[in-house]
C-alpha positions in Angstrom: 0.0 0.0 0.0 2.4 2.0 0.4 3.8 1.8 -2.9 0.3 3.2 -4.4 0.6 6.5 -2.1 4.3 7.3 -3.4 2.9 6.3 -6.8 -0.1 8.3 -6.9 0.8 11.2 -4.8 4.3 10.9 -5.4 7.1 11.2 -2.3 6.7 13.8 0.3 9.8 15.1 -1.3 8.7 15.5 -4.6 5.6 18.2 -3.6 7.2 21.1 -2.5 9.1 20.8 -5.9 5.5 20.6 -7.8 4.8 23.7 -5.8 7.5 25.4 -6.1 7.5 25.2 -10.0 3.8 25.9 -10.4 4.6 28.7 -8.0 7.2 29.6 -10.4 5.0 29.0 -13.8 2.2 31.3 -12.2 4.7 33.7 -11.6 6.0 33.6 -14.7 2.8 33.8 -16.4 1.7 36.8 -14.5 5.0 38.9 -15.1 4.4 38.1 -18.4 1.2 39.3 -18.5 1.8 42.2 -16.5 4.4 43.3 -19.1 1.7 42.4 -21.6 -0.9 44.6 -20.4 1.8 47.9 -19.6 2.6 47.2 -23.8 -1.4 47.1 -24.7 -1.6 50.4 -22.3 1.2 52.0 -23.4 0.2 51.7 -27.2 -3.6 52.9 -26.7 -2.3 55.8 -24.8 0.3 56.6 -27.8 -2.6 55.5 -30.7 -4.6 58.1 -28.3 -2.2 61.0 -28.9 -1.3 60.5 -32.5 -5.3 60.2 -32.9 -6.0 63.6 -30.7 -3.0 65.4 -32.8 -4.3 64.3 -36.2 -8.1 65.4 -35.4 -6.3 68.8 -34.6 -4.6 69.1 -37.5 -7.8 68.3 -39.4 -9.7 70.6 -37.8 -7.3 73.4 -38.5 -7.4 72.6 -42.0 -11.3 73.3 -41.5 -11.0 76.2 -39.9 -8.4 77.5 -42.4 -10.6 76.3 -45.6 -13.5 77.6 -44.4 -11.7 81.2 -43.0 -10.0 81.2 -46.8 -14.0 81.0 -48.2 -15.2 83.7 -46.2 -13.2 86.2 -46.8 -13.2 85.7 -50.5 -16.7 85.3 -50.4 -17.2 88.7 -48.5 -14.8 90.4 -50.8 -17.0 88.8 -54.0 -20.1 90.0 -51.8 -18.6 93.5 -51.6 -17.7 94.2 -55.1 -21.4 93.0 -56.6 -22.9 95.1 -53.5 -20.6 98.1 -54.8 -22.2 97.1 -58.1 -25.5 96.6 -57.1 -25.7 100.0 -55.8 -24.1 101.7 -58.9 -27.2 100.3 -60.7 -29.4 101.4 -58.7 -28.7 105.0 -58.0 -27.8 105.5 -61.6 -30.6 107.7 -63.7 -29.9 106.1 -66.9 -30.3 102.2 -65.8 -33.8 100.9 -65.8 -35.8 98.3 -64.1 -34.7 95.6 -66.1 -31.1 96.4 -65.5 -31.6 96.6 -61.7 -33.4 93.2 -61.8 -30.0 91.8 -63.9 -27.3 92.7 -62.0 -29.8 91.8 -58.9 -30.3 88.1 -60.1 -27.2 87.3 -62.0 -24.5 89.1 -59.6 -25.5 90.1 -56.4 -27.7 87.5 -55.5 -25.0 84.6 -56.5 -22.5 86.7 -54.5 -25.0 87.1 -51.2 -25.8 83.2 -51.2 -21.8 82.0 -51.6 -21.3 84.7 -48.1 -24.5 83.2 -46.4 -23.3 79.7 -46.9 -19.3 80.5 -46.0 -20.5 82.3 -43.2 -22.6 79.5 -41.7 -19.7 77.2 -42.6 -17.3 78.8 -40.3 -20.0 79.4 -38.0 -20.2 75.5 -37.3 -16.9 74.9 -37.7 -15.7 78.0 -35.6 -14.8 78.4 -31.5 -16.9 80.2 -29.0 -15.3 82.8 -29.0 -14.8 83.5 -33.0 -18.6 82.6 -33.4 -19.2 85.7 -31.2 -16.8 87.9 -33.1 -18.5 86.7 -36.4 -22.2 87.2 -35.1 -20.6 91.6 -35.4 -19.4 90.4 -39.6 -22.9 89.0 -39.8 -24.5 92.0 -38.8 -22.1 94.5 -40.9 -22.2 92.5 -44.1 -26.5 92.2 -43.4 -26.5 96.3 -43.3 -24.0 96.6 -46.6 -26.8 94.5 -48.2 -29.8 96.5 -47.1 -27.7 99.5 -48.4 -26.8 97.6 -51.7 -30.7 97.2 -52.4 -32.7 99.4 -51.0 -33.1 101.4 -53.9 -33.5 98.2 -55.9 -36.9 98.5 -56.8 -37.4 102.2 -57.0 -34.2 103.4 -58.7 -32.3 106.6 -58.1 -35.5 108.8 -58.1 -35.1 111.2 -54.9 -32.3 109.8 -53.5 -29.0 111.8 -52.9 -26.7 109.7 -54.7 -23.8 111.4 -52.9 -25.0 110.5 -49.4 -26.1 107.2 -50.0 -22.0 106.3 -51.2 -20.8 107.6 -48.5 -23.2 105.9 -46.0 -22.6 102.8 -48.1 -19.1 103.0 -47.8 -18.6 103.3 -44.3 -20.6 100.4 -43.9 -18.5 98.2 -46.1 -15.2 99.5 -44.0 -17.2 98.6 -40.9 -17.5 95.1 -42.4 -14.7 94.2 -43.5 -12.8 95.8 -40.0 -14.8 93.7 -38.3 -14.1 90.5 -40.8 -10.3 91.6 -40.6 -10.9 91.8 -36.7 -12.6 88.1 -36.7 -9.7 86.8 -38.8 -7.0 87.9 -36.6 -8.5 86.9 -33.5 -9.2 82.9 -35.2 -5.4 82.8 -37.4 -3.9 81.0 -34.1 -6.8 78.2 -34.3 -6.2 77.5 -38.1 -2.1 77.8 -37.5 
């Protein structure tokens, strides 16, 4: 009988070896594992970064598009206002000629500033959205200028006064769209 104990259990020497190698294996194993997981952490952490630098970079490419279009668009927008009010105060352009350079210049123009100003609007900070609210308001008063006379023409109107008001409006634009841009160049840099 006492050959089946030794054989099934093995010697009383023999055990603390068994234990002492598991011991060892489950050591082993968990140092490995250990090192393992600090890899796996160290790489999401590192896959993190690059990931938060590169949707940075993208979203300064945004902003710089998007800045790029709106001041192009405002500067379109000013020189077919300009245009639009020529029209319309001259004497010798008529109705027809008002509604033409209304539908096929100024109108195009006013729709490419409406939609690059809402584009930087969403794509904009806190801070430059507040600054851009003032361009908003500026470029809406050039427009009113541009077209008040639209329908009636340059009977009773001092043509004189109406340039001038119309031109300080457009330097209060684009002051304030000059104003915007500096403020934002540092988000799109």
């Amino acid at each position: 009988m006492t050959e089946k104990k030794d054989r099934a259990g093995g010697s009383a020497g023999e055990r603390p070896n068994r234990r002492g190698t598991t011991s060892a294996v489950l050591a082993g194993a968990l140092i490995g594992a250990l090192a393992g997981l600090a890899g796996s952490t160290l790489a999401y952490f590192e896959a993190k970064d690059t990931h938060r630098a590169e949707g940075a970079a993208r979203r300064a490419d945004i902003r710089r598009a998007a800045y790029v279009d709106l001041s192009a668009s405002t500067d379109r927008y000013v020189q077919q206002a300009t245009q639009m009010l020529n029209v319309s105060l001259d004497p010798a352009k008529s109705a027809e000629d008002r509604r033409r350079q209304f539908e096929d210049k100024y109108a195009p123009a006013n729709t490419d500033l409406s939609r690059a100003y809402t584009t930087v609007r969403l794509v904009t900070t806190r801070d430059g959205r507040r600054d851009l609210e003032k361009v908003g308001a500026l470029s809406a008063r050039v427009g009113k200028l541009a077209t008040d006379r639209y329908d009636r023409g340059a009977a009773g109107v001092d043509a004189k006064k109406a340039g001038v008001e119309f031109t300080e409006a457009v330097e209060r634009q684009l002051a304030a769209l000059q104003t915007f841009l500096d403020r934002v160049a540092g988000e799109a840099l």
